[in-house]
C-alpha atoms as an extended CHARMM CRD file, in Angstrom:
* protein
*
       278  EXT
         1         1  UNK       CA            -23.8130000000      -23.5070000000        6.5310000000  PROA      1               0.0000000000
         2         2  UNK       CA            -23.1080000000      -23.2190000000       10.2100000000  PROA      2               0.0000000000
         3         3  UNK       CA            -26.8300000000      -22.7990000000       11.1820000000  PROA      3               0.0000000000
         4         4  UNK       CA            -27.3560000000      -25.6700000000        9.5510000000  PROA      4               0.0000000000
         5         5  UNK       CA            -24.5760000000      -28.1770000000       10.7510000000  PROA      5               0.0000000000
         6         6  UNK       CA            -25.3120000000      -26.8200000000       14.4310000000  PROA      6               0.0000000000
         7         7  UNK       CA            -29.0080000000      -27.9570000000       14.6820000000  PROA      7               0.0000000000
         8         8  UNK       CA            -28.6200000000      -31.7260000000       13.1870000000  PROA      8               0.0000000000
         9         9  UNK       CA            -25.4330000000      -31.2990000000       15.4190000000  PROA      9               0.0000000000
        10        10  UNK       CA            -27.4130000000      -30.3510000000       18.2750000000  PROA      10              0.0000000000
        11        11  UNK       CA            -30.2020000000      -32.9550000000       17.7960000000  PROA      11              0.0000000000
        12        12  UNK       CA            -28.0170000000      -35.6270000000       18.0920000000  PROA      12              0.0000000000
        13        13  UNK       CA            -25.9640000000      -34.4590000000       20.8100000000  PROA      13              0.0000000000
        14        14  UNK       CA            -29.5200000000      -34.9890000000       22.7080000000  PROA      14              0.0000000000
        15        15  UNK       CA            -29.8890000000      -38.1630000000       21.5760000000  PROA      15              0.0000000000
        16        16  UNK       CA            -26.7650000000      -39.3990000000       22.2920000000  PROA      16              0.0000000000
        17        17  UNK       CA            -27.6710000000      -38.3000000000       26.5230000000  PROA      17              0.0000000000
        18        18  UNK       CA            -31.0600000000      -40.5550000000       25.8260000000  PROA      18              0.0000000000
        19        19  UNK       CA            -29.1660000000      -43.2170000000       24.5000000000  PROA      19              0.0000000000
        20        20  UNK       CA            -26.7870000000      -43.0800000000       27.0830000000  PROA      20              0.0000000000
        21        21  UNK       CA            -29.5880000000      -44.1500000000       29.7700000000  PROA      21              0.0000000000
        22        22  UNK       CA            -30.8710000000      -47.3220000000       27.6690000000  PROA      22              0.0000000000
        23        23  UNK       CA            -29.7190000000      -50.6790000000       28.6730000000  PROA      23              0.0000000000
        24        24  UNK       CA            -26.9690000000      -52.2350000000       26.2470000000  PROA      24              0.0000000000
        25        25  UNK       CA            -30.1060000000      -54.7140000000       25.2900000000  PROA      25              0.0000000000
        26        26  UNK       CA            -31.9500000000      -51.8390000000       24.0040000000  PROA      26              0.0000000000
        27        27  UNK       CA            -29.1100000000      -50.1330000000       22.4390000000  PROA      27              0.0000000000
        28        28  UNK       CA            -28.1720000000      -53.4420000000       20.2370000000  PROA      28              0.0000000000
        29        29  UNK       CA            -31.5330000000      -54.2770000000       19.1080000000  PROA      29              0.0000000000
        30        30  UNK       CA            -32.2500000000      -50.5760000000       17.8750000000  PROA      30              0.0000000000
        31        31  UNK       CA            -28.9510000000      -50.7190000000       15.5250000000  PROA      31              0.0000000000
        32        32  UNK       CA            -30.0290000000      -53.9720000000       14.3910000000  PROA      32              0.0000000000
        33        33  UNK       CA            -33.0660000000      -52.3660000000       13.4870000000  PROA      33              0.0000000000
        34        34  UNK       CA            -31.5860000000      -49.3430000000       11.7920000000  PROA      34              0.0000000000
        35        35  UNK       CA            -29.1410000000      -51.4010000000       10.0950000000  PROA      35              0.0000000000
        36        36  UNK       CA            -31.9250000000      -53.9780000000        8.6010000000  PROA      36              0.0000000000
        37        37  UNK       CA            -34.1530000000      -50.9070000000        7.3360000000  PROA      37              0.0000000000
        38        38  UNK       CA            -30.8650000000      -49.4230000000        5.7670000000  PROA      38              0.0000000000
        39        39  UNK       CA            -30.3470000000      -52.3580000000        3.9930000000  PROA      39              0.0000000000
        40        40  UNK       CA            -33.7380000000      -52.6570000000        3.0490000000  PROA      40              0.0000000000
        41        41  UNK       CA            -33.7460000000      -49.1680000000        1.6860000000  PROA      41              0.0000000000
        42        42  UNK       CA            -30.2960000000      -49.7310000000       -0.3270000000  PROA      42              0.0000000000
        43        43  UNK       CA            -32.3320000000      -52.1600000000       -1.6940000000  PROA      43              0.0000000000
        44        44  UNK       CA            -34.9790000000      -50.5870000000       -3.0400000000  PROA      44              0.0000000000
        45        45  UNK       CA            -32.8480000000      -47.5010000000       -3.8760000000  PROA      45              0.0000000000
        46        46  UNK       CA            -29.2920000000      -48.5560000000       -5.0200000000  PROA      46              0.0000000000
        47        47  UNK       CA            -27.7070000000      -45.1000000000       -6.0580000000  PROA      47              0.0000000000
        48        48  UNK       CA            -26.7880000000      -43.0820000000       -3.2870000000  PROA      48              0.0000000000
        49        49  UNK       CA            -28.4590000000      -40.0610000000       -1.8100000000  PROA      49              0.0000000000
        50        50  UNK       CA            -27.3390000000      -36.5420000000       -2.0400000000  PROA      50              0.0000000000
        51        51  UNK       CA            -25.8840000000      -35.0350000000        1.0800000000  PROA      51              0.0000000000
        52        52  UNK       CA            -25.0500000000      -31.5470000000        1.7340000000  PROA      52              0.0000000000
        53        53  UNK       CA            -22.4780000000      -30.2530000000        3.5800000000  PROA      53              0.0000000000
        54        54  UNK       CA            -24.5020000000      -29.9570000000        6.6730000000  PROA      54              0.0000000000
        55        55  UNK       CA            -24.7600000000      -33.9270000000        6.7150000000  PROA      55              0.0000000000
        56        56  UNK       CA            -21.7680000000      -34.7140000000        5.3590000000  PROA      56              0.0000000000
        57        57  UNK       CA            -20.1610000000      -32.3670000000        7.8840000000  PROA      57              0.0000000000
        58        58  UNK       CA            -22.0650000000      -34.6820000000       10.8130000000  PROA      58              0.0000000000
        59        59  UNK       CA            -21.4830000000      -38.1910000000        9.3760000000  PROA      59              0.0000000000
        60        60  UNK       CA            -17.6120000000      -37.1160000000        9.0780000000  PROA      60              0.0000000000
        61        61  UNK       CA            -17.6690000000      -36.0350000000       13.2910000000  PROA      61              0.0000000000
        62        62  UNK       CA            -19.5320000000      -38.7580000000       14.4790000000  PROA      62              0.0000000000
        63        63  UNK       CA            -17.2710000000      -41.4140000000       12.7810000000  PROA      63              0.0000000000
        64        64  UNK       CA            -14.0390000000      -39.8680000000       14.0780000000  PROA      64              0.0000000000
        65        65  UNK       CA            -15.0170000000      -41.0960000000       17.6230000000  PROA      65              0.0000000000
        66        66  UNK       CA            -14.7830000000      -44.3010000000       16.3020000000  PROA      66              0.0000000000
        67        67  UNK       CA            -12.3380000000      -46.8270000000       16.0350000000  PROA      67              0.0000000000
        68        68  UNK       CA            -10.6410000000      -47.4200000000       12.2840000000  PROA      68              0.0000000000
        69        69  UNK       CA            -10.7450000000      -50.9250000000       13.1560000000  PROA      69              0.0000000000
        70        70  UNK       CA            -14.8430000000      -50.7320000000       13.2860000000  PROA      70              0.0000000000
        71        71  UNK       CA            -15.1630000000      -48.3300000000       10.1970000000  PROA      71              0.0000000000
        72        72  UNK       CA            -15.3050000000      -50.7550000000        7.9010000000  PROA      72              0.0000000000
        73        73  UNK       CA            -17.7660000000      -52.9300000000        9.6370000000  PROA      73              0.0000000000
        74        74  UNK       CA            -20.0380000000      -50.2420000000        9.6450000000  PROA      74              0.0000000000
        75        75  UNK       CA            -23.1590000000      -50.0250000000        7.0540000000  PROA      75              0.0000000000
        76        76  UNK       CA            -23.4700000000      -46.8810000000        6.0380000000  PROA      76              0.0000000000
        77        77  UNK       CA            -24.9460000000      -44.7280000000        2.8860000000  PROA      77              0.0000000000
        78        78  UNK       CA            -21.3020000000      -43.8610000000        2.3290000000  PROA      78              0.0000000000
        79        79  UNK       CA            -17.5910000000      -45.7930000000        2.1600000000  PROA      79              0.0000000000
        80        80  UNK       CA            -15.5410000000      -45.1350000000        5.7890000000  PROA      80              0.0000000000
        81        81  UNK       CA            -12.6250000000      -43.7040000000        2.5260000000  PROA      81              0.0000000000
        82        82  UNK       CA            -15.5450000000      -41.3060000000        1.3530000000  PROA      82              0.0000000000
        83        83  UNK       CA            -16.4610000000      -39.8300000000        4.5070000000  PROA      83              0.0000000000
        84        84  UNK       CA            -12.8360000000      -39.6110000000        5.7380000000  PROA      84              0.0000000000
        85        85  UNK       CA            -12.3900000000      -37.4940000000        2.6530000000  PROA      85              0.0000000000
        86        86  UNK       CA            -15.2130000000      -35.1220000000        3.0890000000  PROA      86              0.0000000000
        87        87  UNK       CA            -13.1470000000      -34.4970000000        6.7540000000  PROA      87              0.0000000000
        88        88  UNK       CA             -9.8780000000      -33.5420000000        4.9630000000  PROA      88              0.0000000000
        89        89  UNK       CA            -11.6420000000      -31.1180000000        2.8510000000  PROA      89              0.0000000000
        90        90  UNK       CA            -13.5460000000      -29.9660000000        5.8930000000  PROA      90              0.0000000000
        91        91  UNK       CA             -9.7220000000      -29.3890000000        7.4480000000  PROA      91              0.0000000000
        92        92  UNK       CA             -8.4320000000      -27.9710000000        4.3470000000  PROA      92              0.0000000000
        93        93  UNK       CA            -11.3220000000      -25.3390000000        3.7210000000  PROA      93              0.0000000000
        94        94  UNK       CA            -10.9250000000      -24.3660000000        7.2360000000  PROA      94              0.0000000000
        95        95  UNK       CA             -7.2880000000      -23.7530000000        7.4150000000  PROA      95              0.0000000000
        96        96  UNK       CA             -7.5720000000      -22.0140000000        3.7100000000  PROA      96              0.0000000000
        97        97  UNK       CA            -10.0400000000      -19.2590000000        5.2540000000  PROA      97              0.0000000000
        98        98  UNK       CA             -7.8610000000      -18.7290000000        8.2870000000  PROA      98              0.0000000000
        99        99  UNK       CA             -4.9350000000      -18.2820000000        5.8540000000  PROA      99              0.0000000000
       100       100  UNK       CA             -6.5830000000      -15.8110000000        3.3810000000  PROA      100             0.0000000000
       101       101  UNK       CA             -7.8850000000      -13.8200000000        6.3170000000  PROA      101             0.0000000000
       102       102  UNK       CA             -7.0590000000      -10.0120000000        5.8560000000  PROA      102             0.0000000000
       103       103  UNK       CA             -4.9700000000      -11.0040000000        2.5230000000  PROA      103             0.0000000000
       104       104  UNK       CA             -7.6470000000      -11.1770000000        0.1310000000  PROA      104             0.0000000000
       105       105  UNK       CA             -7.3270000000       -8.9530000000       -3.1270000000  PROA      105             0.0000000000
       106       106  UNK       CA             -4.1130000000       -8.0770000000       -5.0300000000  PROA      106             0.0000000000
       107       107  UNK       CA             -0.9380000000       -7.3170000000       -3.3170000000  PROA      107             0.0000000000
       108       108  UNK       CA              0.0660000000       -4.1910000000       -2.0180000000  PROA      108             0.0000000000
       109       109  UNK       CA              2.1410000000       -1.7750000000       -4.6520000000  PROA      109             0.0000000000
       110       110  UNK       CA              5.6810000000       -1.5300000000       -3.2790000000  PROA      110             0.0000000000
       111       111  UNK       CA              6.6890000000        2.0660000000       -1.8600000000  PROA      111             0.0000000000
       112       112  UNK       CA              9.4320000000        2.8310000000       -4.1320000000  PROA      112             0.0000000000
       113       113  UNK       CA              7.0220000000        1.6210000000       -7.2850000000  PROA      113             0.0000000000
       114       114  UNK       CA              4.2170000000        3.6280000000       -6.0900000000  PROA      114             0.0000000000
       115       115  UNK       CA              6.5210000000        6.9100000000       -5.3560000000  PROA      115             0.0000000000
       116       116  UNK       CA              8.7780000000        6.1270000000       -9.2550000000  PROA      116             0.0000000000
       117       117  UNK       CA              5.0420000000        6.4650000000      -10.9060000000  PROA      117             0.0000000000
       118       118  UNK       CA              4.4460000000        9.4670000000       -9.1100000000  PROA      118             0.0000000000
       119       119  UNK       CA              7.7340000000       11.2540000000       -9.8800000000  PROA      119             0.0000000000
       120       120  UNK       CA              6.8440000000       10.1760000000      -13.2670000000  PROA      120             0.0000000000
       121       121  UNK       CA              3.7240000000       11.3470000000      -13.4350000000  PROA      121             0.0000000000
       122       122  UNK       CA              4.8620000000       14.7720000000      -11.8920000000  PROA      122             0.0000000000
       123       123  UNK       CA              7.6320000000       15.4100000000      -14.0890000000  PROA      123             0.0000000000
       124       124  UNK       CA              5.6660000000       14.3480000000      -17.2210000000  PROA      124             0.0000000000
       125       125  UNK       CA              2.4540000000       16.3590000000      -16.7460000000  PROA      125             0.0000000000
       126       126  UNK       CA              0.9310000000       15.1510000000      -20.3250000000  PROA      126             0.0000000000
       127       127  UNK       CA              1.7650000000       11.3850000000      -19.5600000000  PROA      127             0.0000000000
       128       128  UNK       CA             -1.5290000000        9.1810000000      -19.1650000000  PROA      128             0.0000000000
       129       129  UNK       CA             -1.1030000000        5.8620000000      -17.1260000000  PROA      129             0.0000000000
       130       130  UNK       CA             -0.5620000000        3.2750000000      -20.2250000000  PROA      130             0.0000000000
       131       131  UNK       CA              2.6780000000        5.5670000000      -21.0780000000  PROA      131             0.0000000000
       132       132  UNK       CA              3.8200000000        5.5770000000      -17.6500000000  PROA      132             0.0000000000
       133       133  UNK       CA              3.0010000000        1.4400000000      -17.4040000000  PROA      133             0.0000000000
       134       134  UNK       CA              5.1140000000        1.8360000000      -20.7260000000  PROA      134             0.0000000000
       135       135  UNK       CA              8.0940000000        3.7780000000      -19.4310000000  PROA      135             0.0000000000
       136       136  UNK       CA              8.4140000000        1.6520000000      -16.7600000000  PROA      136             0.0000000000
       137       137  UNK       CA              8.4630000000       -1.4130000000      -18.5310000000  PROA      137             0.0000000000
       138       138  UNK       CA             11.0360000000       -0.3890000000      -20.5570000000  PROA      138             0.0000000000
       139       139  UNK       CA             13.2250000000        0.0900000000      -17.2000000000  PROA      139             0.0000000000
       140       140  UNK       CA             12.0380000000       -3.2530000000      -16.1210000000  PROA      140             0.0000000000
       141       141  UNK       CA              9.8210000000       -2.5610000000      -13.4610000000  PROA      141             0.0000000000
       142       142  UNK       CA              6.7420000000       -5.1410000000      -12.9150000000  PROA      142             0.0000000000
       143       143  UNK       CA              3.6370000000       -3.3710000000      -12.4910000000  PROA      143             0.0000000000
       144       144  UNK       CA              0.1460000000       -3.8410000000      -13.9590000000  PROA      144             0.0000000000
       145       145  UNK       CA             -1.7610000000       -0.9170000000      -15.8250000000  PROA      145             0.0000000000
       146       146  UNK       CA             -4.6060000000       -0.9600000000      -13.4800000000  PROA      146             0.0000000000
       147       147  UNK       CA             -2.0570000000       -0.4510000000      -10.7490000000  PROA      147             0.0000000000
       148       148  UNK       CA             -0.6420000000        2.3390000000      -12.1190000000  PROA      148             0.0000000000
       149       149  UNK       CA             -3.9690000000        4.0610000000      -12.4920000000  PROA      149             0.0000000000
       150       150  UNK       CA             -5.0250000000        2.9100000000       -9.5320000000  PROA      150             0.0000000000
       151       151  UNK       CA             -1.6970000000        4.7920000000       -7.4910000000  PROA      151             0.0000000000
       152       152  UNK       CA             -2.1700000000        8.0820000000       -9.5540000000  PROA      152             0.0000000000
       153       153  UNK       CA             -5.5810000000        8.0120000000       -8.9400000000  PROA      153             0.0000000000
       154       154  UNK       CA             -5.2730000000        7.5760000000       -5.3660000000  PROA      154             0.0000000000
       155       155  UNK       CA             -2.6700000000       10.5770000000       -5.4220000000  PROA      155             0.0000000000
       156       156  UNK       CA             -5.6040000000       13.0470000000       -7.1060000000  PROA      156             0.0000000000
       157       157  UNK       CA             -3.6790000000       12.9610000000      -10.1850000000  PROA      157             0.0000000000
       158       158  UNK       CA             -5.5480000000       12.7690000000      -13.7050000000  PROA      158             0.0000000000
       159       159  UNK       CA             -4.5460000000        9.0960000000      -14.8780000000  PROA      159             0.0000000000
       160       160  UNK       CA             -5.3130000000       10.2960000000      -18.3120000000  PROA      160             0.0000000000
       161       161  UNK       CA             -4.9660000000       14.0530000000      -18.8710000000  PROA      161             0.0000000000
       162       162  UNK       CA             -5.7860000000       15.7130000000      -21.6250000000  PROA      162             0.0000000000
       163       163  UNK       CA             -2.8130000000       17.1140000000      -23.5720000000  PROA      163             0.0000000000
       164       164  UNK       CA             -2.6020000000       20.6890000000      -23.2750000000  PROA      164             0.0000000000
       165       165  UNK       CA             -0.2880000000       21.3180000000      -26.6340000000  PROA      165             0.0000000000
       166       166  UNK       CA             -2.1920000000       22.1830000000      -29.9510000000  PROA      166             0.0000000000
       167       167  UNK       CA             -2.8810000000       19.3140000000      -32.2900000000  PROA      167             0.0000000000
       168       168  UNK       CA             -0.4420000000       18.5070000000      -34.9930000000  PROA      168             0.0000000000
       169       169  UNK       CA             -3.2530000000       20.0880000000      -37.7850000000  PROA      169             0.0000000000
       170       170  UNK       CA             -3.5440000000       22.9240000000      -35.7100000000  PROA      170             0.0000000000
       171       171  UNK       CA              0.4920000000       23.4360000000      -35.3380000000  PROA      171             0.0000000000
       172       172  UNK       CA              0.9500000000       23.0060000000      -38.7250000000  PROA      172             0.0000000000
       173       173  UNK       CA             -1.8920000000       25.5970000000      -39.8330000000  PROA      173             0.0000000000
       174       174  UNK       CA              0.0930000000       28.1540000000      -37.2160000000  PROA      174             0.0000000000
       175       175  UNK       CA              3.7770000000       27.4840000000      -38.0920000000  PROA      175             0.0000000000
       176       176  UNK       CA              2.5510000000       27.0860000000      -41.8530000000  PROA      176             0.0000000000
       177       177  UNK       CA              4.4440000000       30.4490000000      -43.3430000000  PROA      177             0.0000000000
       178       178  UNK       CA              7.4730000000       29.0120000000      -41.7730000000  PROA      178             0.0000000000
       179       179  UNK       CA              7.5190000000       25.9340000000      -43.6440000000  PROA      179             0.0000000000
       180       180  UNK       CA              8.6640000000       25.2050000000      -46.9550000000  PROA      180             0.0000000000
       181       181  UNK       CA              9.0790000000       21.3000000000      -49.0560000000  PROA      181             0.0000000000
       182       182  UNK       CA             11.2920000000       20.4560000000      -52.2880000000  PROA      182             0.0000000000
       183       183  UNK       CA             10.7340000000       17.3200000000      -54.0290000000  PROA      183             0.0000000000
       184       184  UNK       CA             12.1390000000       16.3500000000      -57.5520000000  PROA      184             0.0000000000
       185       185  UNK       CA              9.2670000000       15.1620000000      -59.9520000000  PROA      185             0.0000000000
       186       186  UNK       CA              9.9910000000       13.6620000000      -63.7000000000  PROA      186             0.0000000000
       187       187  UNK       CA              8.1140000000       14.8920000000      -67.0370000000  PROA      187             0.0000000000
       188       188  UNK       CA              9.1750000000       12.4810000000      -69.7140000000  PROA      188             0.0000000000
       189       189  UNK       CA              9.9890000000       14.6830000000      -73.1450000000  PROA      189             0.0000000000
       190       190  UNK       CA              9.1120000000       14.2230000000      -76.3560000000  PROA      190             0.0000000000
       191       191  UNK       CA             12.2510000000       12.3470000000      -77.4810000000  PROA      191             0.0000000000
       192       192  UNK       CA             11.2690000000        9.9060000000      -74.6740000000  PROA      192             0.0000000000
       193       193  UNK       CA             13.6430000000       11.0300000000      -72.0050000000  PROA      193             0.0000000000
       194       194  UNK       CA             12.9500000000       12.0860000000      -68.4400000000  PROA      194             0.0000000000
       195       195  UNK       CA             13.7220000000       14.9390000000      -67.2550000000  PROA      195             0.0000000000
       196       196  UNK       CA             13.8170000000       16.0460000000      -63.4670000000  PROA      196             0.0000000000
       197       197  UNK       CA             12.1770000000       19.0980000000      -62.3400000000  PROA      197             0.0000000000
       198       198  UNK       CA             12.6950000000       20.5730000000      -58.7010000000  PROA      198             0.0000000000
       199       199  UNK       CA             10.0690000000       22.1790000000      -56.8030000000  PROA      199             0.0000000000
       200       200  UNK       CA              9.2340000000       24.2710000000      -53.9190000000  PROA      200             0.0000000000
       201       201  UNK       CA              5.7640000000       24.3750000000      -52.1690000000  PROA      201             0.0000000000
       202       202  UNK       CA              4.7640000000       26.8760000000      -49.2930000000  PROA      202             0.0000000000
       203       203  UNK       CA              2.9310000000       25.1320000000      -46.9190000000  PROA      203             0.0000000000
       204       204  UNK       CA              0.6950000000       28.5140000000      -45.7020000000  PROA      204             0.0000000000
       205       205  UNK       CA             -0.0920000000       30.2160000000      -49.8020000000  PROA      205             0.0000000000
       206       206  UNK       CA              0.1170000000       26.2160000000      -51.4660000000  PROA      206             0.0000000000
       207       207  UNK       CA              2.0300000000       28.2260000000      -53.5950000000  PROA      207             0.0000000000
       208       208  UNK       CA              4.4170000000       26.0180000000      -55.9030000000  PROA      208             0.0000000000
       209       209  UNK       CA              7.8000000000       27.3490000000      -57.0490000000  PROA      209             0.0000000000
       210       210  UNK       CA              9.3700000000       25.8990000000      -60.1520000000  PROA      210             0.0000000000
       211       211  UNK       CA             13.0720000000       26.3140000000      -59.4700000000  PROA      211             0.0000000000
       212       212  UNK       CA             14.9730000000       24.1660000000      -62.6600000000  PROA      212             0.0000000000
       213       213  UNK       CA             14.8200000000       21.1800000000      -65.0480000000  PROA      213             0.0000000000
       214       214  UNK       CA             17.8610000000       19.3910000000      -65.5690000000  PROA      214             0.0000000000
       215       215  UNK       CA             18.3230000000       15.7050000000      -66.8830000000  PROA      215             0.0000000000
       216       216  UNK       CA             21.3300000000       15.0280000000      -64.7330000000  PROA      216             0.0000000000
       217       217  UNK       CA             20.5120000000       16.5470000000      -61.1390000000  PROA      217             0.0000000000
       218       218  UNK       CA             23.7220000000       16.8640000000      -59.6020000000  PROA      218             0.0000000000
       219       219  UNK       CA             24.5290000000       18.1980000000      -55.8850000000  PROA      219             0.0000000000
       220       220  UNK       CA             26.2140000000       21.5010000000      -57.4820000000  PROA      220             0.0000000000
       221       221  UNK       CA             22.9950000000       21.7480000000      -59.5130000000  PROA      221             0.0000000000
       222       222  UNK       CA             20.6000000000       21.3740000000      -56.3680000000  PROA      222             0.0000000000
       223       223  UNK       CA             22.7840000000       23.8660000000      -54.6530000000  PROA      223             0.0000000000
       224       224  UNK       CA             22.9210000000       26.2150000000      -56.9550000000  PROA      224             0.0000000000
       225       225  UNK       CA             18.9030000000       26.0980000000      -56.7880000000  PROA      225             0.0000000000
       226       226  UNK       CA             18.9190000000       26.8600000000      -53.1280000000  PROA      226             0.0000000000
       227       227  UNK       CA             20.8770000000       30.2250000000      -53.8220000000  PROA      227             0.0000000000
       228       228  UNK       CA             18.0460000000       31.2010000000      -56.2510000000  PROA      228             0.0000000000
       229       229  UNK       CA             15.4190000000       30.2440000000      -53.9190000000  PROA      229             0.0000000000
       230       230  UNK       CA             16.7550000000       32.3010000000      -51.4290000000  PROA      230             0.0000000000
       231       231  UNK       CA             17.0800000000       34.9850000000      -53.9620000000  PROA      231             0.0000000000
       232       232  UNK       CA             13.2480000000       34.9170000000      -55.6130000000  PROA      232             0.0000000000
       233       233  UNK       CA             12.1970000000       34.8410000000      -51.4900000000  PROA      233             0.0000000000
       234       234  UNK       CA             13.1260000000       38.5300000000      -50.9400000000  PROA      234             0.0000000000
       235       235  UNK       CA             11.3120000000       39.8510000000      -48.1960000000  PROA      235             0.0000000000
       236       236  UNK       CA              9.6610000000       36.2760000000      -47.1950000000  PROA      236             0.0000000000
       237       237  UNK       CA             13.2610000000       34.9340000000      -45.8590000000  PROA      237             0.0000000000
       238       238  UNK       CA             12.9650000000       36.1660000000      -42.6360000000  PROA      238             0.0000000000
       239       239  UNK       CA              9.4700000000       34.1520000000      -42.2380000000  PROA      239             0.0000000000
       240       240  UNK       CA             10.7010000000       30.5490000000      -43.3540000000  PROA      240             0.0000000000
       241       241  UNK       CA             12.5520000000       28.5730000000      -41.0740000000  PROA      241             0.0000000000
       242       242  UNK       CA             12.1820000000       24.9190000000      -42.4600000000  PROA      242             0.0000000000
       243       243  UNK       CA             12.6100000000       23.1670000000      -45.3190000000  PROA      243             0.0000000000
       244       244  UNK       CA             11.6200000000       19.4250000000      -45.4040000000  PROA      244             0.0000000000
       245       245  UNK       CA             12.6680000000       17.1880000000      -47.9030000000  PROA      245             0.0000000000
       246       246  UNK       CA             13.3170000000       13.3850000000      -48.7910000000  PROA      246             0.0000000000
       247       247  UNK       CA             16.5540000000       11.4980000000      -48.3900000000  PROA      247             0.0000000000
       248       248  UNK       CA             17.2830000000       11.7560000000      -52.1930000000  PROA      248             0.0000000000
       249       249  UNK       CA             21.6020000000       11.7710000000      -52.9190000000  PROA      249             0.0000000000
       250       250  UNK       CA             21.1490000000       14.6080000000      -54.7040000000  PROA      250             0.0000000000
       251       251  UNK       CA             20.7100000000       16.9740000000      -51.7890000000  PROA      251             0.0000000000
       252       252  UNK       CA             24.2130000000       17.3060000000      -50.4900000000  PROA      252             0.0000000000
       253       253  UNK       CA             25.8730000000       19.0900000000      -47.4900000000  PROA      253             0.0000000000
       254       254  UNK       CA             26.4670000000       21.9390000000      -49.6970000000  PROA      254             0.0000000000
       255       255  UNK       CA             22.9600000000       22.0310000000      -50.0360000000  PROA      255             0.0000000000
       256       256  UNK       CA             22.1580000000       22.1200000000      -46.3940000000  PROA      256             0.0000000000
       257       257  UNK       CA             25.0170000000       24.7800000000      -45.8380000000  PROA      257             0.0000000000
       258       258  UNK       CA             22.9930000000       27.7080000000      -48.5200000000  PROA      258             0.0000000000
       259       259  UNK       CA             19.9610000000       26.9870000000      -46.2430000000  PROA      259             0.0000000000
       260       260  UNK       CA             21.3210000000       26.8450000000      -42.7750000000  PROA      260             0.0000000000
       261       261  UNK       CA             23.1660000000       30.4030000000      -43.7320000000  PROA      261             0.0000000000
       262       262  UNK       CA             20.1700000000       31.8210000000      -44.3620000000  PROA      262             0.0000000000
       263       263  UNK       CA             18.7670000000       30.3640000000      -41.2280000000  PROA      263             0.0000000000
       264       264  UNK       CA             16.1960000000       27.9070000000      -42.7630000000  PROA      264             0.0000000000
       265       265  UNK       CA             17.0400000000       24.6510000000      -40.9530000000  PROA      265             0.0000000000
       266       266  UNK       CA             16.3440000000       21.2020000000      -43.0580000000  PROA      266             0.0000000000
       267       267  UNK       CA             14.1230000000       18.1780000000      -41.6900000000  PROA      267             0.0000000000
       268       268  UNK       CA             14.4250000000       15.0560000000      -42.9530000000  PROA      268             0.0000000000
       269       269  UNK       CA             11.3560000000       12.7190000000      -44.5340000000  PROA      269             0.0000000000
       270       270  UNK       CA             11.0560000000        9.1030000000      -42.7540000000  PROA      270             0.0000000000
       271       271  UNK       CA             10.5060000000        7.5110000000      -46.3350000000  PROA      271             0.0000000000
       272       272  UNK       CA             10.7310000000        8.4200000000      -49.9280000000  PROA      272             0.0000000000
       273       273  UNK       CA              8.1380000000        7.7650000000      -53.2750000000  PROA      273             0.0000000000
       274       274  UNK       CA              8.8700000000        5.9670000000      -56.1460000000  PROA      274             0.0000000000
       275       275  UNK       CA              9.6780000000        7.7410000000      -58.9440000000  PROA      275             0.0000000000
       276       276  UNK       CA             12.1800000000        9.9710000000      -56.9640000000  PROA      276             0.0000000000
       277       277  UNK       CA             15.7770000000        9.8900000000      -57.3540000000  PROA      277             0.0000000000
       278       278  UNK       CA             17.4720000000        8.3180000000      -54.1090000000  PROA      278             0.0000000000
């Protein structure tokens, strides 16, 4: 772009010096001439030509030498408004670059943002970026994702690590003979009533205990089943340490209190089944 508004530019600059050693006779009767064979050609050629910025760039210097009172006396391809336009966004390109210079890009991560992800990211070795971009959001801090892989990377710091704990299958397959689960299941009689049976399962054998069958499952009932649970265990008691269940009303405290004194300690399901008793 510069080459090319320098040489036109250039050109004529020289032709100005010629002109500048003709006699004002000489100088009237060639714009006369130029201005008849523009007409002629708007004539024969009524849209307008294309310019690029090169000549649009040289049509808007030349006419800022002269006077706004003669601009729109002047025949030219262009309206004096059009060309004065192609100046301002001349202006306005120029001033842009010169204010973008050295600032392109995104903004600079602020210090204390930059070192909070790192403390973050060095007291939670297994955290990846999108949970630290998480974390921080929750505390209200504004910073994009690819910023925060972008400072952890920069630090040498794995933005998304590999967890070094076992998988859940793999925890549960090792910490199986530790784990036991009760649930309540119906079996409808032959007189058409339900009755509710209680059950044990061992995660590590599959092994299902049977503990009782009752109609009316009552939180003395359920805790008198724990006391013969831990009773047909024997020598598997010291093994088991949880017992997971649902939130059925039937398990009561005094439920929880056989188990905890024989150190099993209970965990809660998030949800229960239909066809349980809640």
């Amino acid at each position: 772009m510069c080459l090319q508004f320098m040489f036109p530019l250039t050109t004529r600059l020289a032709a100005w010096l010629r002109l500048a050693r003709r006699e004002e006779t000489w100088k009237t009767a060639e714009i006369l001439i130029l201005r008849h064979q523009l007409a002629v050609l708007q004539r024969q050629q009524p849209r307008r030509p294309k310019l690029n910025r090169a000549d649009r760039a040289l049509l808007a210097a030349l006419l800022s030498v002269i006077p706004k009172a003669r601009r729109h006396g002047l025949r030219l391809l262009v309206t004096p408004d059009t060309i004065l336009r192609w100046h301002r966004d001349i202006v306005r390109r120029r001033w842009a670059a010169r204010s973008m210079r050295g600032k392109t890009g995104r903004p600079a991560t602020h210090r204390n943002i930059r070192a909070l992800v790192l403390r973050l990211a060095r007291e939670n070795p297994g955290w990846g970026d999108r949970r630290i971009h998480g974390e921080l959001a929750g505390l209200g801090v504004r910073v994009s994702a690819p910023a925060v892989w972008e400072i952890l990377k920069d630090a040498g710091i794995d933005p998304a690590p590999r967890r070094s704990g076992p998988a859940w299958s793999l925890f549960l397959r090792s910490q199986a003979e530790a784990i036991l689960a009760c649930d309540f299941f119906t079996a409808g009689l032959l007189d058409g009533t339900q009755a509710y049976v209680l059950a044990v399962i061992e995660q590590a054998s599959r092994r299902i205990r049977i503990l009782e069958v009752t109609l009316h499952p009552t939180g003395a009932w359920t805790a008198q089943q724990a006391r013969n649970l831990i009773m047909d265990l024997g020598e598997l008691l010291h093994r088991v340490k949880f017992m997971i269940r649902d939130r059925g009303s039937s398990y009561t405290a005094a439920f929880h209190a056989v188990l905890a004194d024989a150190g099993i300690r209970t965990v809660l399901c998030k949800a229960t089944t239909s066809g349980r008793r809640a």
